[in-house]
Rosetta silent file (secondary structure, phi, psi, omega in degrees, C-alpha in Angstrom):
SEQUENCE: XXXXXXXXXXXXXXXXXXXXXXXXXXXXXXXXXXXXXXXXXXXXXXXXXXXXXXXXXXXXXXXXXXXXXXXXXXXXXXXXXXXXXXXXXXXXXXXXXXXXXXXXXXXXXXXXXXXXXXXXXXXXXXXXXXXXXXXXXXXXXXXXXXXXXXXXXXXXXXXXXXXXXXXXXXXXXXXXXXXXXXXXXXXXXXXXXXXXXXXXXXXXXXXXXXXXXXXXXXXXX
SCORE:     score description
SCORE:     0.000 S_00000001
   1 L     0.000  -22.576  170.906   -1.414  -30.755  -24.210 S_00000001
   2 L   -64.244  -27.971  139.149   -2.662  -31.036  -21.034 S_00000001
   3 L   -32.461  -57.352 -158.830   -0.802  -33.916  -19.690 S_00000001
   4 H   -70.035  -18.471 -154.201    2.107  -32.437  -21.100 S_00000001
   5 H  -104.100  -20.297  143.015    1.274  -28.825  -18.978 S_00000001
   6 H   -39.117  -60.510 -178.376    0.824  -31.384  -15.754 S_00000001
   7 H   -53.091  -70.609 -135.919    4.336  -33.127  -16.579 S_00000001
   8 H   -82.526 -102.136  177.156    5.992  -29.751  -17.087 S_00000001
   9 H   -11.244  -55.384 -167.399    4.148  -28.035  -13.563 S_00000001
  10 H   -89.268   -1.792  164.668    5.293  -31.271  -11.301 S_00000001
  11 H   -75.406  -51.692 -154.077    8.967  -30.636  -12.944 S_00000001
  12 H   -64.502  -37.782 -168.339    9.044  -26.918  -11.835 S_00000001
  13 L   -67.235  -35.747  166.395    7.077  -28.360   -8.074 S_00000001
  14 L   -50.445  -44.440  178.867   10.660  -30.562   -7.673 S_00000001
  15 L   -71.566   15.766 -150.298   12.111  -26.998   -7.790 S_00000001
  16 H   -94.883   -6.258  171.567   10.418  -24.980   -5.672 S_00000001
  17 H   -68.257  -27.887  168.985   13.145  -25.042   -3.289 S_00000001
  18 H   -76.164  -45.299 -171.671   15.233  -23.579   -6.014 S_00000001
  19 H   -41.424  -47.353 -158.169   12.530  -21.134   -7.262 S_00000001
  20 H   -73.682  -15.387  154.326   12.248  -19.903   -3.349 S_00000001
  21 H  -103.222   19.358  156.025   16.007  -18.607   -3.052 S_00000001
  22 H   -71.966  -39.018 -169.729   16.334  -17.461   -6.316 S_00000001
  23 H   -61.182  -42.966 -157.772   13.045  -15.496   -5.207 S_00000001
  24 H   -78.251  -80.834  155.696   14.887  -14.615   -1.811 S_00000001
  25 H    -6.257  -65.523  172.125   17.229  -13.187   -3.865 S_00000001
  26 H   -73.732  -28.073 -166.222   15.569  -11.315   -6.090 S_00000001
  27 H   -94.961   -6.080 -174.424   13.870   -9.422   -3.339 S_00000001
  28 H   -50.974  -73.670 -132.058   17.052   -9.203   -1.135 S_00000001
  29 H   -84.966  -13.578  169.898   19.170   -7.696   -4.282 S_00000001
  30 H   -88.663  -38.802  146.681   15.675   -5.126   -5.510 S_00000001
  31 H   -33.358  -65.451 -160.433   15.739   -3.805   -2.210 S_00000001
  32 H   -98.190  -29.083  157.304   19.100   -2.670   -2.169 S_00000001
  33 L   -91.311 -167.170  178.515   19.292   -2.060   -5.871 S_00000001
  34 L   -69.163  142.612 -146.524   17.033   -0.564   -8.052 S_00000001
  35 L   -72.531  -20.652 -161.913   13.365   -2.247   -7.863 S_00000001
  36 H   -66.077  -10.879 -176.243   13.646   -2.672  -11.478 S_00000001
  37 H   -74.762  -14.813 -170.341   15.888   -5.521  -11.344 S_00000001
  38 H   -49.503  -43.844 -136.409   12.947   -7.612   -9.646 S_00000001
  39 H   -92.248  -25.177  174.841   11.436   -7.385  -13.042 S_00000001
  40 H   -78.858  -55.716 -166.342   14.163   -8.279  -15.204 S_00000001
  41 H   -90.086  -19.210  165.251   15.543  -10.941  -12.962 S_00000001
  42 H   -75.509  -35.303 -174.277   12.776  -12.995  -11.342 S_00000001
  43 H   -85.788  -28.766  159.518   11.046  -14.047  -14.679 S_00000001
  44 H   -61.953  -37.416 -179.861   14.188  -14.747  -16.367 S_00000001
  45 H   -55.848  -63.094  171.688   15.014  -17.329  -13.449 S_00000001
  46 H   -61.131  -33.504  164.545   11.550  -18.791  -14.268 S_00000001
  47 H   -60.316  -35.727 -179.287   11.753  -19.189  -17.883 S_00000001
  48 H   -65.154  -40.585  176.402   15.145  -20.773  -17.410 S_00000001
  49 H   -47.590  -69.518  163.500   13.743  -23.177  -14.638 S_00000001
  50 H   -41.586  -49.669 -177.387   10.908  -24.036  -17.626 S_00000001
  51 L   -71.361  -12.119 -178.958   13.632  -24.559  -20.401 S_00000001
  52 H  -102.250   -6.250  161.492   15.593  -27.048  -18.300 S_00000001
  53 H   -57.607  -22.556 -161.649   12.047  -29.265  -18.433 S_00000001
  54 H   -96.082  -33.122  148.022   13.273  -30.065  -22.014 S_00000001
  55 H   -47.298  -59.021 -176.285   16.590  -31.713  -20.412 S_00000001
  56 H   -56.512  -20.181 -173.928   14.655  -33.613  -17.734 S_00000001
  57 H   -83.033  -36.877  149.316   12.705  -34.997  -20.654 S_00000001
  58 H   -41.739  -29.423 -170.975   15.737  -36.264  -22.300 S_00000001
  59 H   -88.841  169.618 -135.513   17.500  -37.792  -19.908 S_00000001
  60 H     6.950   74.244 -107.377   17.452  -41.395  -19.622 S_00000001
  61 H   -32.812   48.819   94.435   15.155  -41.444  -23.062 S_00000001
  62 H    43.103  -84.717  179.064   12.750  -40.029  -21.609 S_00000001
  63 H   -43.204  -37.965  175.959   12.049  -38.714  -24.917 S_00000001
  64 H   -69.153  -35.319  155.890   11.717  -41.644  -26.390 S_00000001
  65 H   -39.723  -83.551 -143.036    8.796  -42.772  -23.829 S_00000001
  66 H   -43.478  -25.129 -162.306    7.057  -39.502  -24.164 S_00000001
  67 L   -84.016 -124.493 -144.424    6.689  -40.186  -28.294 S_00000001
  68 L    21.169  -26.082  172.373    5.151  -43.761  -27.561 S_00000001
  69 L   -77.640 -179.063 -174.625    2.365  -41.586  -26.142 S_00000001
  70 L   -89.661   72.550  173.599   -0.657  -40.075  -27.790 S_00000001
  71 L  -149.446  131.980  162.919    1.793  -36.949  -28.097 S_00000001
  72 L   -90.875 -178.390  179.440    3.340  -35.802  -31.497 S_00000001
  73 L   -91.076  -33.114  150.544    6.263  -33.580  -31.813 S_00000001
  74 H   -49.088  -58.791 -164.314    4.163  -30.518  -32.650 S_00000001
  75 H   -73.432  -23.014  167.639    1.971  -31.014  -29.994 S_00000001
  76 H   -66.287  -54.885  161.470    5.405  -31.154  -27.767 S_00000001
  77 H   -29.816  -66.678  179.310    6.648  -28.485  -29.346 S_00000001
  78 H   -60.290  -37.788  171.532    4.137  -26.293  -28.916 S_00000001
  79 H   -31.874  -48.422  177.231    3.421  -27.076  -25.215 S_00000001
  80 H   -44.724  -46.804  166.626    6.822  -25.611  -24.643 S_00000001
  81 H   -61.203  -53.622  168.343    5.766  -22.422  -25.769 S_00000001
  82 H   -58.593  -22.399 -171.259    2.921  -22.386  -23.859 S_00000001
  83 H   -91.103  -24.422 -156.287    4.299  -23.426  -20.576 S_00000001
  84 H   -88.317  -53.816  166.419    6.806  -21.286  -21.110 S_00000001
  85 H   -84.259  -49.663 -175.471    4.823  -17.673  -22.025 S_00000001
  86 H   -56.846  -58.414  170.223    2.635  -18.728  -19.056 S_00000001
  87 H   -79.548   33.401 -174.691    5.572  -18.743  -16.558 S_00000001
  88 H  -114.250  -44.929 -175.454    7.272  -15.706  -17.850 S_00000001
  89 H   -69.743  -33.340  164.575    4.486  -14.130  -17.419 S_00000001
  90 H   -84.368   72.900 -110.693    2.830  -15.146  -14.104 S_00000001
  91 H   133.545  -93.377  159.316    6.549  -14.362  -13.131 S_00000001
  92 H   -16.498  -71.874 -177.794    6.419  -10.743  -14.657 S_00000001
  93 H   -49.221  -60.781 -172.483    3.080  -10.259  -12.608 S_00000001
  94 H   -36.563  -53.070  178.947    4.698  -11.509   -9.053 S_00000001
  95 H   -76.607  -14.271  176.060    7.873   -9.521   -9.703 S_00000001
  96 H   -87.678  -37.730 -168.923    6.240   -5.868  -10.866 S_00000001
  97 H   -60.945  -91.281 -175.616    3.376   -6.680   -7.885 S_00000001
  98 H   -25.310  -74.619 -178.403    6.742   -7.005   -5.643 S_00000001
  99 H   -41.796  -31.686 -171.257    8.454   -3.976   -6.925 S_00000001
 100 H   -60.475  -69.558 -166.679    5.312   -1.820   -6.581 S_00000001
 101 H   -68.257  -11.544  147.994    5.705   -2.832   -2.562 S_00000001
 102 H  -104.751  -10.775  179.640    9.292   -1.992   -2.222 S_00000001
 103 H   -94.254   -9.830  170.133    9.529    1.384   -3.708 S_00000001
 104 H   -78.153  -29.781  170.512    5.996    2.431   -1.237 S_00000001
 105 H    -3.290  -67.358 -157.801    8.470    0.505    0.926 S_00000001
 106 L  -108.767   13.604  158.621   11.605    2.500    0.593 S_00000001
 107 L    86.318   -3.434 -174.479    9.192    5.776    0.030 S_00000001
 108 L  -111.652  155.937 -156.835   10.111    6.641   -3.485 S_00000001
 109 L   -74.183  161.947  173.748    7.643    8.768   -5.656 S_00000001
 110 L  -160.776  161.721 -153.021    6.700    6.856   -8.601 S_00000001
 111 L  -131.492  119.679 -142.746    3.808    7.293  -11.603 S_00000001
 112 L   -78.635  -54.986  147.511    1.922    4.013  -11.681 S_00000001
 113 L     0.267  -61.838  174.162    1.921    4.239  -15.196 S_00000001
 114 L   -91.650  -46.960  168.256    4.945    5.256  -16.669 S_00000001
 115 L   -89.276   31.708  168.922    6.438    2.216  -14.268 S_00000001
 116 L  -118.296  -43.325  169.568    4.380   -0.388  -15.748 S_00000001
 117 L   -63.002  -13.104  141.613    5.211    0.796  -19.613 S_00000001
 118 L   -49.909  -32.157  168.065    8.624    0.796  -18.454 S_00000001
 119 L   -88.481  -40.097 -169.847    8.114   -3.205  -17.127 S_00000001
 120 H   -87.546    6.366  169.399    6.673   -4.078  -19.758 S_00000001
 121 H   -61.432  -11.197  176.412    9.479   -3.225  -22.085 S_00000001
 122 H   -72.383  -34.967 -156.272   10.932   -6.349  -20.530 S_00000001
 123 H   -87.076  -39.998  178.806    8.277   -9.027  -21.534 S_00000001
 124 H   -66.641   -7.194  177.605    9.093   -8.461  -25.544 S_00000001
 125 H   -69.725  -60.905 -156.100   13.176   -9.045  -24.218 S_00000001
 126 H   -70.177  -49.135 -146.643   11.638  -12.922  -22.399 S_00000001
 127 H   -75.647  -33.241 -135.077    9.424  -13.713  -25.714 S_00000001
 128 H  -116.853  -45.076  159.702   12.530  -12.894  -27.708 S_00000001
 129 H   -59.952  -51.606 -179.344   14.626  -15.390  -25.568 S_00000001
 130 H   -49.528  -54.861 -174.007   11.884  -18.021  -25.448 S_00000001
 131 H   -35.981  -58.622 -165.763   11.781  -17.531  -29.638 S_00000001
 132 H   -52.990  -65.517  175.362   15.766  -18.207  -29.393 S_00000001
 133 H   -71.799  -43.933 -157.299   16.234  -21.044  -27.064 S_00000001
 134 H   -53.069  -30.320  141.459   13.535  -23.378  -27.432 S_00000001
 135 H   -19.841  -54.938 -172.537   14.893  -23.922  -30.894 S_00000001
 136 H   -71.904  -77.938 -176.853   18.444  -24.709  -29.863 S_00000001
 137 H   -12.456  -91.006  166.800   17.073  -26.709  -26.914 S_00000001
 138 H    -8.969  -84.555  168.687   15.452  -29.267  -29.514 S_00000001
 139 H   -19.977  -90.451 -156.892   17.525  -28.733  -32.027 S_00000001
 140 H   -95.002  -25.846 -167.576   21.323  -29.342  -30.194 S_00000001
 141 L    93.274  160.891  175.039   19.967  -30.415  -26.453 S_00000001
 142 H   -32.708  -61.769 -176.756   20.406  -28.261  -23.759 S_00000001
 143 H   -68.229  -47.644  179.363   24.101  -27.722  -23.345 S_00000001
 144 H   -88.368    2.209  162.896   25.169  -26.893  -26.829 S_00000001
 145 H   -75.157  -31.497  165.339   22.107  -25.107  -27.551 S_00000001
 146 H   -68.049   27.513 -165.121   23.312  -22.892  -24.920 S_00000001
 147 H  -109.367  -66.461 -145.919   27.127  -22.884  -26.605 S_00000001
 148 H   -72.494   -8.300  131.992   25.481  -22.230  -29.726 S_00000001
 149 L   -10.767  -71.554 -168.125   22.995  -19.418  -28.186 S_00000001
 150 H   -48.124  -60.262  173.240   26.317  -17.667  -26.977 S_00000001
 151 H   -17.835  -44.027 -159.791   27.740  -18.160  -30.353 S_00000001
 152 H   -87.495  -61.091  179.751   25.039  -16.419  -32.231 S_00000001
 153 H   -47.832  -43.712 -177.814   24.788  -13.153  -29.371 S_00000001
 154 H   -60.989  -35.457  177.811   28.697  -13.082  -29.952 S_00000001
 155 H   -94.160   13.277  158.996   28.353  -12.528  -33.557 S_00000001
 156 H   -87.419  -37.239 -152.365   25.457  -10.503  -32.939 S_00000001
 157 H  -103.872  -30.131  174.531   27.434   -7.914  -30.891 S_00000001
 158 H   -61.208  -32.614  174.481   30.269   -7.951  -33.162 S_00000001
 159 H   -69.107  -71.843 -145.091   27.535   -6.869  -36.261 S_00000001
 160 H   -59.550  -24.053 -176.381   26.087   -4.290  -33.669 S_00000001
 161 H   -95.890  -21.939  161.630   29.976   -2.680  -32.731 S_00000001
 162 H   -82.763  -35.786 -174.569   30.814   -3.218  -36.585 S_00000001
 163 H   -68.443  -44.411  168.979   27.205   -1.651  -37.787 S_00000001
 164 H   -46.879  -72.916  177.816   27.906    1.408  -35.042 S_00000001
 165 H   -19.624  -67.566  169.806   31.357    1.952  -36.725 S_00000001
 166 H   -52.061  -27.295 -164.166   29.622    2.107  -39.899 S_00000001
 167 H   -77.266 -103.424  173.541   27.109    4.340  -38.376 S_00000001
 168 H    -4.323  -38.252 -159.923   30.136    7.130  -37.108 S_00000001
 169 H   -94.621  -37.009  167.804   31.655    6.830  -40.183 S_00000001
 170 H   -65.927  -38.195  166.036   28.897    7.796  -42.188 S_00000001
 171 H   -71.333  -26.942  170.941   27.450   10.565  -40.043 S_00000001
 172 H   -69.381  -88.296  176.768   31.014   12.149  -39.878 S_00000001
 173 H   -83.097   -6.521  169.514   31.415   11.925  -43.670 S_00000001
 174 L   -96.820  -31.723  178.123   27.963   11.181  -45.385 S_00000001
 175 L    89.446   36.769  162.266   26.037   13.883  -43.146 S_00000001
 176 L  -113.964  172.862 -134.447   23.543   11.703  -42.056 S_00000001
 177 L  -108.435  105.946  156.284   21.920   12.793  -38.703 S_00000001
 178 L   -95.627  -16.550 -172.710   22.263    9.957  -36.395 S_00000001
 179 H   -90.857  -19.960  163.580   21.710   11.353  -33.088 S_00000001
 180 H   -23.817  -49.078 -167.668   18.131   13.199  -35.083 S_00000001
 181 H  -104.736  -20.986  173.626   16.626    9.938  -35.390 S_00000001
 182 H   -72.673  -37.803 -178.018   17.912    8.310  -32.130 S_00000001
 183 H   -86.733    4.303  167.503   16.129   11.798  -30.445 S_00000001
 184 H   -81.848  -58.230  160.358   13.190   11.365  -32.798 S_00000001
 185 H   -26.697  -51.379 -167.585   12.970    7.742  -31.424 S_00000001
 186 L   -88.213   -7.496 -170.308   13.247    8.527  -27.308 S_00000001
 187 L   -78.298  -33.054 -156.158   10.600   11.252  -28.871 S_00000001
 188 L  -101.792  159.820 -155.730    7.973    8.773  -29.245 S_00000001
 189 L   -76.388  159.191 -157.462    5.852    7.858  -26.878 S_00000001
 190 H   -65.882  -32.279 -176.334    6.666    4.659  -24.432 S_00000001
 191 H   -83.376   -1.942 -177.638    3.553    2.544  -25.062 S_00000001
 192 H   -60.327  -38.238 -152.557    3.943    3.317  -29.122 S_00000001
 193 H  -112.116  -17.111  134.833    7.356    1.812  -28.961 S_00000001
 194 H     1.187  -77.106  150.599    6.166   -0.864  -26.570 S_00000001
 195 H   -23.075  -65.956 -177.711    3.590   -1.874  -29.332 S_00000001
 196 H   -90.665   -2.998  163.338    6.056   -2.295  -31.955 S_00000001
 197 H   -70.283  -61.088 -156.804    8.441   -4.754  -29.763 S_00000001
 198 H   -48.647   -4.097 -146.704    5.457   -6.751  -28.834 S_00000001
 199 H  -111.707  -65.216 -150.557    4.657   -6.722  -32.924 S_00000001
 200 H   -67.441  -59.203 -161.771    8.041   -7.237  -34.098 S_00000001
 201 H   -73.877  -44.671  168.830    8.877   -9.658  -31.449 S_00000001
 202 H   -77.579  -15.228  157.693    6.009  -12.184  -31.775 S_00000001
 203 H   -56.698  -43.329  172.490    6.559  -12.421  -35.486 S_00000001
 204 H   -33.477  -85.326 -157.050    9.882  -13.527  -34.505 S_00000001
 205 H   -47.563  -46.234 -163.497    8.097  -16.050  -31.543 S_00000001
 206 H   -66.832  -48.896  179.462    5.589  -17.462  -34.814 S_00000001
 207 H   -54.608  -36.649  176.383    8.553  -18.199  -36.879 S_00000001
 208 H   -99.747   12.050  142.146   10.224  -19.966  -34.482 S_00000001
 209 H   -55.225  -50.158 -159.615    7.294  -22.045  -33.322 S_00000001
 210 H   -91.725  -14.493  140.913    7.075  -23.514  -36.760 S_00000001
 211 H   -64.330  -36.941  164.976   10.660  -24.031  -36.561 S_00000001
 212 H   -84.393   -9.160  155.792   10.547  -25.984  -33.787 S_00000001
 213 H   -61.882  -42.070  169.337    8.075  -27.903  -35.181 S_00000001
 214 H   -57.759  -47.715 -168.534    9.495  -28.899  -37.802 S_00000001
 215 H   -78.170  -19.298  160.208   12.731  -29.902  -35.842 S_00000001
 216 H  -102.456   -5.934  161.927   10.958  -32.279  -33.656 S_00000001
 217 H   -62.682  -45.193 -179.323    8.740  -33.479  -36.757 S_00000001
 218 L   -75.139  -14.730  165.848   12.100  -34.572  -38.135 S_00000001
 219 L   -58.399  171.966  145.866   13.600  -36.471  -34.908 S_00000001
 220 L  -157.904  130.542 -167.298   13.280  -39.886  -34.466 S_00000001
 221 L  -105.164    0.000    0.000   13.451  -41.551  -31.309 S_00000001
């Protein structure tokens, strides 16, 4: 795996011109907006920058070299993950370490505390993307695993605007208490509910390691 976490590093090192105005960017547009987008928007830029490593490996077979090596498609697989959780995360760190130094910046009070359980509601959001694409990625190749990505979130938001409906209709005429348990919920406290994304969310990330294993155990190049 180590090779492959070399390969993968001297992809991202082609980029660094792109990382550094996306970067620019981010601190331009958290300055003038709220710092929180730093936190949301620099580590998504780097996980995407990591996920387009699985294109560069493809193109001209590529892929097909890389099996010829002493590398199975598990051990490929997994790398992804790992390279992948590493730069969302060294990412995370840069961008909350940034935000910290524009709001003493711009002067605004803030509880050291409260805005890091608040950032870190973000990192089970990346791990939850990472679960999503690297699958497709494999699976379909870059471009239609992002078609079929979109695909899935559209008929995700259509269950979530049909499951509300159902929600309305039922509190209106079954008498159950929906805004009770959404103000029981905002009741509890932020690293509790923190907890159970990070819980919830890496079961998710296990299943769909061993899905992508399987899906490059089954290529053949």
């Amino acid at each position: 795996m180590r090779g492959l976490l070399i390969k993968d590093i001297r992809l991202l090192g082609q980029q660094k011109k792109l990382l550094i105005m996306y970067g620019a960017m981010a601190v331009i547009l958290g300055y003038s907006m709220d710092s929180t987008f730093l936190v949301s928007y620099f580590p998504m830029i780097g996980l995407f920058l990591v996920l387009s490593t699985i294109a560069n490996d493809n193109f001209d077979n590529g892929m097909a070299f890389l099996m010829t090596l002493p590398i199975s498609g598990k051990l490929y697989a997994a790398e992804k993950y790992v390279i992948s959780i590493l730069v969302t995360i060294g990412t995370w760190i840069c961008a909350v370490a940034l935000q910290f130094v524009m709001l003493n910046i711009k002067h605004e009070e803030f509880a050291v505390a409260n805005q890091l359980v608040q950032d870190l509601m973000f990192v089970p959001l990346f791990f939850l993307i990472i679960g999503l694409m690297i699958p497709m990625d494999l699976k379909f190749g870059t471009e239609k695993g992002r078609l079929v990505l979109f695909a899935i979130f559209g008929i995700f938001m259509v269950l979530v605007l049909g499951g509300k409906a159902v929600v309305e209709f039922l509190s209106k005429n079954a008498g159950l208490d929906v805004q009770g348990l959404l103000d029981s919920i905002k009741a509890m406290p932020g690293g509790m509910v923190c907890a159970v994304l990070f819980g919830v969310v890496i079961l998710l990330l296990i299943v769909s390691i061993v899905l992508s294993i399987r899906i490059m155990q089954k290529k053949e190049y």
